[in-house]
N, C-alpha and C positions, 0 to 999 in steps of 0.2 A: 656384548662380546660373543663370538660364536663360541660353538661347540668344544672347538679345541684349538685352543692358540699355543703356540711354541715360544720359550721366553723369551726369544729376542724380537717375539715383533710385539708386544706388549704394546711398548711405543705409538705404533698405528693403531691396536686397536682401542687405546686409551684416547685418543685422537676421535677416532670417530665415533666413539661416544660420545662426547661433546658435541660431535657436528649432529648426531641425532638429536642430541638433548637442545640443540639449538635450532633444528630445522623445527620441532614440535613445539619450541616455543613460540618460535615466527607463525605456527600455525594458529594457536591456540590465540594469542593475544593479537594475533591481524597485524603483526608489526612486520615490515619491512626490511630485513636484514643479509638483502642477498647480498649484497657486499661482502658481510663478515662472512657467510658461507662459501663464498665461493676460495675467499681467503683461506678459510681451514681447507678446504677440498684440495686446495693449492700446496699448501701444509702438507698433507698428508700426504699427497705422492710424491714429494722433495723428501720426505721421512721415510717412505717407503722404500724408493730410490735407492736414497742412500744405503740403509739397514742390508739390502737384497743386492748391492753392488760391492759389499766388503765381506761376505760372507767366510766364515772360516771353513776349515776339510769337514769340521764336525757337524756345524752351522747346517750344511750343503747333505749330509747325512740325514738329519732329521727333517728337513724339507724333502729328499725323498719320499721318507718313510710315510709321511703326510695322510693321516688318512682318507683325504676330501681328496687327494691325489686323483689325479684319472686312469683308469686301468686299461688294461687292453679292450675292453667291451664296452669303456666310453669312447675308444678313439675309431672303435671299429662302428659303432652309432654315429661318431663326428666327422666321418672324412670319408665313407664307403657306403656302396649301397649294393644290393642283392644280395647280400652275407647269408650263405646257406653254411650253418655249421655242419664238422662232419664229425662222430663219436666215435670211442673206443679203438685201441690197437691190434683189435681179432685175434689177441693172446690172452689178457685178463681181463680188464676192465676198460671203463671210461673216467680218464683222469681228468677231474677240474680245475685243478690247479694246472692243466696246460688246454688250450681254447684253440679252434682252428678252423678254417673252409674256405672255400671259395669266397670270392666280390669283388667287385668295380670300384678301382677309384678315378673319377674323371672316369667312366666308360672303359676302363685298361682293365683287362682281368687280370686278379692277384690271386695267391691263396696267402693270406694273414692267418699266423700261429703267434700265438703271446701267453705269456705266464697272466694268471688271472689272480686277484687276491678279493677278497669278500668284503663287504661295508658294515656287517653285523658278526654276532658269534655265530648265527646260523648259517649266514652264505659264508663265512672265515671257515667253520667246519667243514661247509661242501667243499670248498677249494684247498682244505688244509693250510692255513695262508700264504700260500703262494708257492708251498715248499710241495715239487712234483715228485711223486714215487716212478717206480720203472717203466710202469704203464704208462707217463704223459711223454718221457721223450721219444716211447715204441710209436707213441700215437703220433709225435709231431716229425717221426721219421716216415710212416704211413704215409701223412699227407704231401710231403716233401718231393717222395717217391712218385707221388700222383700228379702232385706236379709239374713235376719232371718230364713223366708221360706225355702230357697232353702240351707241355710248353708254356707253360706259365710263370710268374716271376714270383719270387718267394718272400716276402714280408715277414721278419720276427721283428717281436714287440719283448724287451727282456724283463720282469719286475719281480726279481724274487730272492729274497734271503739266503739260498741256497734247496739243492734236494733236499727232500727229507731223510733225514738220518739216522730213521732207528730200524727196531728188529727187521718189519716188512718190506723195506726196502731194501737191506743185504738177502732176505730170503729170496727175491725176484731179483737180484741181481741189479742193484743201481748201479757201481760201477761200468759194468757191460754195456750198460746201455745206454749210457753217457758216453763212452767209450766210443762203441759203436756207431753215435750219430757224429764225433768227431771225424769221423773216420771218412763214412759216406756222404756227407754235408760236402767236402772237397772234391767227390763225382758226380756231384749236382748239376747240370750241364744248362740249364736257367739259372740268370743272376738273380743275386740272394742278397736283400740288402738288411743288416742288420737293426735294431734300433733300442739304445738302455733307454728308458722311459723313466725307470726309479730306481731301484735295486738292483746291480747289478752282482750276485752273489758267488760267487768260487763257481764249481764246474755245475752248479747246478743252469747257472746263468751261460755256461759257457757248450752245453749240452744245446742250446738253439742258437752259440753262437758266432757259426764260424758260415764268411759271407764275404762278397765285394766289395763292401761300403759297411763301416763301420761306424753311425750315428749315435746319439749320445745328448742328451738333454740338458740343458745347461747346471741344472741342481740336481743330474742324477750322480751315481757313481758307479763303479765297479771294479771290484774285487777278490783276491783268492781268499780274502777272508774279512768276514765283520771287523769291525774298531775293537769293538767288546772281547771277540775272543782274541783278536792280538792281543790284547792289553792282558786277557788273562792268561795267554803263553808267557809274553814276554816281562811283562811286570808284575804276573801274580793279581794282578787287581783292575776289574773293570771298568774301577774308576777312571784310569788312564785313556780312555776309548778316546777322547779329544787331540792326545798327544800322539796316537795311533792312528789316527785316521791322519794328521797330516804329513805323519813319515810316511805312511803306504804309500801317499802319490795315489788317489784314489779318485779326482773330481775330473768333471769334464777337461779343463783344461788343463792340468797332469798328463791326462790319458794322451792329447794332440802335442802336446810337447815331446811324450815320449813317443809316437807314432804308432799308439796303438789304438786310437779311434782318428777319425775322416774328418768329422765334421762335428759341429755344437749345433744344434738346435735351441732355437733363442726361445725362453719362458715370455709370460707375463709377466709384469712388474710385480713382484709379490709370489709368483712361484706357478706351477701351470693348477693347483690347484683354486686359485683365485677365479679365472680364467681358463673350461674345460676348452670349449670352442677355439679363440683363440689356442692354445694349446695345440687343438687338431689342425688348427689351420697350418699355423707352422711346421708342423711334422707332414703337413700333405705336401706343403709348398718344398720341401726337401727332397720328399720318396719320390713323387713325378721328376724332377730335374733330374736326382741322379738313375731313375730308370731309364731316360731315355738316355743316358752318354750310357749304360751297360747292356741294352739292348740294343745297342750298333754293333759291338764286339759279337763276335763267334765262340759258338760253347767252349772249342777250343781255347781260343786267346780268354776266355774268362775263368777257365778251368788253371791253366797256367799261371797266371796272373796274381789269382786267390791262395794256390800253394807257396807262389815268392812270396806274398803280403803276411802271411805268418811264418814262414823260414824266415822274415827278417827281424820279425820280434824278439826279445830280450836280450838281446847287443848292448854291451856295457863297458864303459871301462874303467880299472880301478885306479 
């Protein structure tokens, strides 16, 4: 069983113990059994399948949260090449928990900015996990800006729990500068295409993310606020997170029913962290298609375009 398994796939990976435990006997005793194996192999992705085709709001949550998950600096290793990172916001610091530069996909020059999260407590520390202070959206309004400049098309990558929320961040002004990138993100005059990959967290997530195209991973989500802290507003108890995540309306397909993402970007069978590569291939195969319908439009008609696309958000009726 790997590292860390989530309870609902148990199932699989109870499965393919067996199929190890039977391919090492085939080995050992010289028998013959590829029939049975190929039967379980069969087995297991009809199991998989299924499990990863019924998922619940909550279910779709923790498959985000995934640690083996791919971050932005697997997909920027999976699908771009010449990635010259660029640091710091020339006010305070260099934030790691927001990533960003220049690189080629297919030969197109992009600049890719994405929330980063760590795979240990050390790299989780450098990055804070995931959670950007004022300095990462100064920095990822920087590069934006540069962008802009030189005519280049704008790539986010979303994966974050939210800003960071304590002292050091009201002391540097988180607000503002979330604030602020909403603001200027909208005179951006390169198309900007957005993309939730995992976590998509309240304004911290919403701080890289206002754009032409609004993508979205099939077991990501995104939110004004976690399950856990609904549940402990609204029911006193974070137990509820399961009943919370499915009133938010929180998962990919939520989001395109209510007309607040574009498009789903399709996983591997099992979730993108089964499959990094695949993963990337699918979000490559996405970002080129919709670059090239955005890059026939005029700063203008994109500029236009992207302010109706959120004036038409949260239209409701009772």
């Amino acid at each position: 069983m790997p590292p860390f398994t989530l309870p609902f796939e148990k199932p699989v990976f109870e499965l393919e113990k067996k199929l190890h435990e039977l391919e090492a006997f085939s080995k050992k005793q010289d028998i013959d059994v590829s029939h049975e194996i190929e039967r379980m192999k069969e087995k297991i992705a009809a199991t998989r399948g299924q499990i990863y085709g019924n998922l619940t709001a909550w279910q779709k949550v923790q498959v985000a949260r995934h640690p083996e998950r791919p971050y932005t600096m697997d997909y920027i290793r999976n699908m771009t090449t010449d990635f010259v990172e660029i640091h710091g916001d020339r006010i305070h610091a260099d934030d790691r928990a927001i990533i960003g530069g220049f690189a080629k996909i297919d030969g197109q020059k992009v600049m890719i900015i994405g929330s980063q999260k760590g795979r240990d407590t050390r790299s989780n520390l450098e990055c804070n996990f995931g959670c950007a202070y004022p300095e990462g959206y100064r920095k990822a309004l920087r590069l934006m800006r540069l962008a802009d400049k030189f005519n280049v098309p704008i790539i986010t990558l979303i994966d974050t729990p939210g800003a960071f929320p304590g002292l050091e961040s009201e002391e540097r002004h988180i607000a503002e500068a979330i604030a602020v990138n909403l603001r200027e993100m909208f005179n951006i005059r390169v198309p900007i295409i957005v993309t939730i990959i995992g976590e998509g967290g309240s304004g911290g997530a919403l701080g890289i993310g206002i754009g032409d195209r609004i993508l979205i991973f099939e077991h990501a989500y995104y939110s004004v606020i976690s399950p856990e802290g609904c549940a402990a507003i609204l029911f006193k108890d974070r137990a509820y997170a399961d009943q919370s995540a499915e009133a938010l309306k929180i998962t990919a397909q939520h989001l395109i029913e209510n007309k607040l993402a574009d498009e789903i970007v399709p996983e591997p069978k099992g979730g993108a962290h089964t499959d990094q590569k695949a993963a990337a291939d699918n979000l490559k195969a996405a970002l080129l298609r919709n670059l090239a319908e955005l890059k026939a439009q005029t700063a203008e008609q994109l500029m236009i375009a992207r302010y109706d696309k959120f004036r038409a958000m949260g239209v409701f009726q009772e």
